[in-house]
N, C-alpha and C positions, 0 to 999 in steps of 0.2 A: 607564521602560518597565515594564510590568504585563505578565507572561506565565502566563496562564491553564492548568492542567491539570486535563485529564480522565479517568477509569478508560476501560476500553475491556471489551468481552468475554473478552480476553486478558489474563489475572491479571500477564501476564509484560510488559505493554506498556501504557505511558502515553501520552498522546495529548496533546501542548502548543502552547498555542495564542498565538504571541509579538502577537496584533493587530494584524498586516499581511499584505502579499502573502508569504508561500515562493517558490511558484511561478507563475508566470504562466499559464502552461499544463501540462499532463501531470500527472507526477509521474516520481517517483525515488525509487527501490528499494537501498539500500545493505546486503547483509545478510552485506557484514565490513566488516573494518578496508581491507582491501585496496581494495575499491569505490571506497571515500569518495573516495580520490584525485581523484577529480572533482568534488569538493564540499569549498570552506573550511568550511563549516558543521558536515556531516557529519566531516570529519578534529575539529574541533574536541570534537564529540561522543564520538566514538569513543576519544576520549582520556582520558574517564572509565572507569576500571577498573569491569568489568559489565556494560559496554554491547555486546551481541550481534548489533544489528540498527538500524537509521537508514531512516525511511521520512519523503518530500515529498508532501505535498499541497498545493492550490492557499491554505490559508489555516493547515497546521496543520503537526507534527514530530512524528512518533510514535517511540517509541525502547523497544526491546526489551530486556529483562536477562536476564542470565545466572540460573537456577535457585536457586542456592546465594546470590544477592545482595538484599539488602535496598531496597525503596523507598527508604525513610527515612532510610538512607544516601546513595545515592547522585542523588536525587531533587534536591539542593540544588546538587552539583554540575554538572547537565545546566542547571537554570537559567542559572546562571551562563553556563555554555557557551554558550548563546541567546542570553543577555544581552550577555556581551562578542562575540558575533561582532556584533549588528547595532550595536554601538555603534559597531565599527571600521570601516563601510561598506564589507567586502569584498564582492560577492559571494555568492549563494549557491551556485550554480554556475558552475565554473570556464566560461575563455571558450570551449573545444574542447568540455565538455560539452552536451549539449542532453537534455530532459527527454525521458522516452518517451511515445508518445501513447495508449500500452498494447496495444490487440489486433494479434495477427498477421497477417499477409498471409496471403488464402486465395483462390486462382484454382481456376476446375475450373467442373463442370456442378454443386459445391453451392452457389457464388458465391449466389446468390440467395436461401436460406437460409441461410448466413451473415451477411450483411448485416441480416436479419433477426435473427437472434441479438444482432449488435454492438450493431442498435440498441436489443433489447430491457434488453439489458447499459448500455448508456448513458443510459439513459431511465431505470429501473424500479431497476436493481439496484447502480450505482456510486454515484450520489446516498446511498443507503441507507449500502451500506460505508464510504463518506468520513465519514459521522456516525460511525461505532466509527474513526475509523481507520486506513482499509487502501483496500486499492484490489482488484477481482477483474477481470483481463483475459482477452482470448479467444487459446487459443492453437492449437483447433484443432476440426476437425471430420469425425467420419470414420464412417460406416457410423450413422449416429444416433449417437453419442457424441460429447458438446460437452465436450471439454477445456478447461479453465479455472486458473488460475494466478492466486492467492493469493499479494499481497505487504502488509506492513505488519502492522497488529493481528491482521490473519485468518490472516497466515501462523504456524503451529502453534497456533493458538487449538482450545481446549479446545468450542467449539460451533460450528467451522467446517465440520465432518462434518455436523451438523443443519440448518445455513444452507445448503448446497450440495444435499444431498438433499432438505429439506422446502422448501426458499424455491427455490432457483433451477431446479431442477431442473423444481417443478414447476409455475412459472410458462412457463418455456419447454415444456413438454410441452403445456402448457394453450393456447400463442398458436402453436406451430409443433408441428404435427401428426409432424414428421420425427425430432423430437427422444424421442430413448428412455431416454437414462443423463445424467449428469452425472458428470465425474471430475478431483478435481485431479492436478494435475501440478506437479513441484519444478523450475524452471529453473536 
């Protein structure tokens, strides 16, 4: 097994690519130790002293480090951790687990621009973040302000402020006229 990594935007997060499916659908969001518990993968990860943060896409492993911690340290041990989990064919998520399909549930009279939002999020702008990544889900919509939720590479990324205000902000300004702010939110 060949497991490919990549830099991301986020100095603090690599982006590894074991060359098969993670996920089937969604993604999965691990940002402790704690979380993982629904993921053999992610506990296994997590097990490397450094590791802050465990992000699931449909083909990649992103994994966050602690400030104070070295790449090149610890870089060799997450391998490994990838490598022996798919060798043992657990699992990547446990069987009560299920992957999130990301945006929140929104009923009301903005339903209709919402939807529009989701899909402009699913079309335009999660394709894009999956390449660094991360994943940006929708969490909310209130008086023109489209809340948004930041997991993976993008979460504490150092050009996440600049992607959120100059990219998505104002592509949705630009297709839905309703839309006035963009703003992340910490779940």
């Amino acid at each position: 097994m060949f497991i490919q990594t990549e830099s991301t935007p986020n100095p603090a997060t690599l982006k590894f690519l074991p060359g098969q499916t993670v996920l089937e659908a969604g993604t999965a969001d691990f940002p402790s130790a704690e979380a993982a518990e629904k993921s053999p993968l992610a506990q296994r990860i997590f097990a490397v002293s450094g590791v802050t943060g465990v992000f699931f896409g449909n083909d990649f492993v992103t994994v966050t480090k602690a400030d104070d911690v070295d790449w090149d340290h610890i870089k060799p041990s997450i391998l490994g951790a990838v490598m022996e989990h798919y060798q043992s064919g657990q699992p990547v998520m446990g069987a009560e687990a299920a992957p999130a399909s990301g945006h929140a549930e929104h009923t009301g009279e903005d339903s209709e621009i919402v939807d529009q939002i989701k899909d402009l999020l699913d079309s335009r702008v999660r394709p894009a973040v999956a390449q660094d990544g991360g994943d940006i889900t929708f969490h909310g919509f209130d008086r023109g302000v489209v809340y948004l939720h930041m997991q993976g590479a993008c979460a504490g990324c150092p050009s996440s402020t600049l992607t959120l205000k100059m990219g998505i902000e104002n592509l949705l300004r630009h297709y839905i006229p309703e839309v006035t702010e963009v703003r992340p939110v910490a779940v």
